[in-house]
N, C-alpha and C positions, 0 to 999 in steps of 0.2 A: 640706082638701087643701093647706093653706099647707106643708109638713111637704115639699111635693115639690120649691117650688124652693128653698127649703134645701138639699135634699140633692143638687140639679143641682148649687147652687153649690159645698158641700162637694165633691164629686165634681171638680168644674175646677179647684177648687185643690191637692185632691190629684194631680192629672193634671200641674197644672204645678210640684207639688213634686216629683214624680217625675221629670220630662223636666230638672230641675235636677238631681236627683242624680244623674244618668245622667253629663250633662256631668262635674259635677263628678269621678263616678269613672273617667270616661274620660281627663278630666285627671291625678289623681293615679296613674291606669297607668303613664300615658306619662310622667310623673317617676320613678315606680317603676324601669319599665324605663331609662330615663336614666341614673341614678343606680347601679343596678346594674351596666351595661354600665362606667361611670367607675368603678367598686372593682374589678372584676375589671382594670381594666388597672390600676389601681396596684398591685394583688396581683403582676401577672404585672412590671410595673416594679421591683418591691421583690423579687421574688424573682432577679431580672435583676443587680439591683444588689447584693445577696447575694454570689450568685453571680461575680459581679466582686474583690468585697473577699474573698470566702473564696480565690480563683484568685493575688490579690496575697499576700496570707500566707501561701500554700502557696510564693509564689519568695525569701520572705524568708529568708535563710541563720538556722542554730539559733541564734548567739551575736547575733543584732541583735532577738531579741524584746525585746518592751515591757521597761524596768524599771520600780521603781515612779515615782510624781513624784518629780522634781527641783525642787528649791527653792535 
């Protein structure tokens, strides 16, 4: 019966590799979500700022568009 506290101990360590990876993916959630919430606002920033420079080219009269470079 040596065979059983072997397998108590295998058993605890599995227990406490578990209760790690739990942490761990409860941490990389909350990065997850982090991280996500921070792109959707630079999406909605960049769409913003879009929307700004398309609003200023729309008041630029026809004969002041871009030429090519000047040198």
């Amino acid at each position: 019966m040596t065979r059983l506290p072997e397998l108590a101990d295998r058993i605890d360590r599995l227990v406490l590799s578990h209760e790690e990876l739990q942490r761990a993916h409860a941490l990389l959630a909350a990065q997850l979500e982090a991280v996500t919430a921070e792109r959707d606002s630079l999406k909605s920033r960049l769409s913003a700022a879009r929307a700004r420079v398309d609003a200023l080219l729309d008041r630029l009269p026809a004969d002041a568009a871009p030429q090519g470079p000047t040198e």
